[in-house]
N, C-alpha and C positions, 0 to 999 in steps of 0.2 A: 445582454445575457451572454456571458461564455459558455464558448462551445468546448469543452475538454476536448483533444487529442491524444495518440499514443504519444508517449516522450518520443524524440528522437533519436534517443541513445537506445532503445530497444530498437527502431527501425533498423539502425546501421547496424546492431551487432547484428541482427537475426537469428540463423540456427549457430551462430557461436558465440554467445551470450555465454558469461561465464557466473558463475555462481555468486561471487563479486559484485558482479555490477547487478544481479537480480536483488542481492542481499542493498545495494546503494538506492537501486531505487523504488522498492519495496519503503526503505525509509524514510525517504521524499514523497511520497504519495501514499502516508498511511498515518493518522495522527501518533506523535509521540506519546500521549494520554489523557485523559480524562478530566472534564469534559471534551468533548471533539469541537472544535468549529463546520462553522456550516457549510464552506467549500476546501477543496484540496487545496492547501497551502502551492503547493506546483504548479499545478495546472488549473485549476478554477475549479473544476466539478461540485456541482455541488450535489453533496450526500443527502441521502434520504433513505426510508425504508424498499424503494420499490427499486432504487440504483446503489447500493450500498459504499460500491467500490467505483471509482474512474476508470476507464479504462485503461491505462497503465498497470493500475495494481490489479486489474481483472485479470490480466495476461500474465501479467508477473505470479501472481498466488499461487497459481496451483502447479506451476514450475517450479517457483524457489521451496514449497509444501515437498515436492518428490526430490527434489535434489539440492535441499540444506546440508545433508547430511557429506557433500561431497566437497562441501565449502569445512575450512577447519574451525573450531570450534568459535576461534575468536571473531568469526565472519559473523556469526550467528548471535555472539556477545553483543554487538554492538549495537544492538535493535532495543529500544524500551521493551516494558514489559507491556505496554497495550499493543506495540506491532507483535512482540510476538503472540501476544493472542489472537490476535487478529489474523496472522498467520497460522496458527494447527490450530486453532479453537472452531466451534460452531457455528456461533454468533459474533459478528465484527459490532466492534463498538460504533461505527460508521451507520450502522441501520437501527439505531435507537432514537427514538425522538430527540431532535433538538432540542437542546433548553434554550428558550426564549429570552435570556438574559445572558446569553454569550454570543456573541458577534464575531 
């Protein structure tokens, strides 16, 4: 079983973390789209409805949510359309049932 950890690029930046690198690793730790796989391509975690997000993009989200807008537009181009929903939407695609024929 893997244990997910924080990335280590968020450890070392900490409070100077710059919009950048929340928008780089938001992208690494958040499926490109649909259907999702059943762990974080990054770090292992594996999704489910009761863990949605890793903890990476748990710390990341609602930072890069309040301060996308300070990143220039092409920061925020750069994300598929499942991360950014995933990003300002509700529901993460991350917390839907797995489909049992995707690995």
């Amino acid at each position: 079983m893997t244990v997910a950890r924080l990335d280590p690029r968020l450890i070392h930046a900490g409070m100077s973390i710059t919009t950048v690198q929340l928008a780089r690793l938001w992208a690494e730790h958040t499926p490109p789209a649909k259907p999702v796989p059943l762990r974080c391509p990054t770090c292992g975690h594996a999704w489910d409805e009761t863990a949605p997000l890793c903890p990476t993009a748990a710390v990341v989200r609602p930072l890069l949510r309040k301060r996308r807008h300070e990143a220039g537009a092409h920061v925020i181009a750069r994300l598929t359309d499942n991360q950014l929903d995933d990003l300002t939407g509700k529901k993460l695609s991350t917390a839907l049932p797995p489909r049992k024929d995707f690995a």
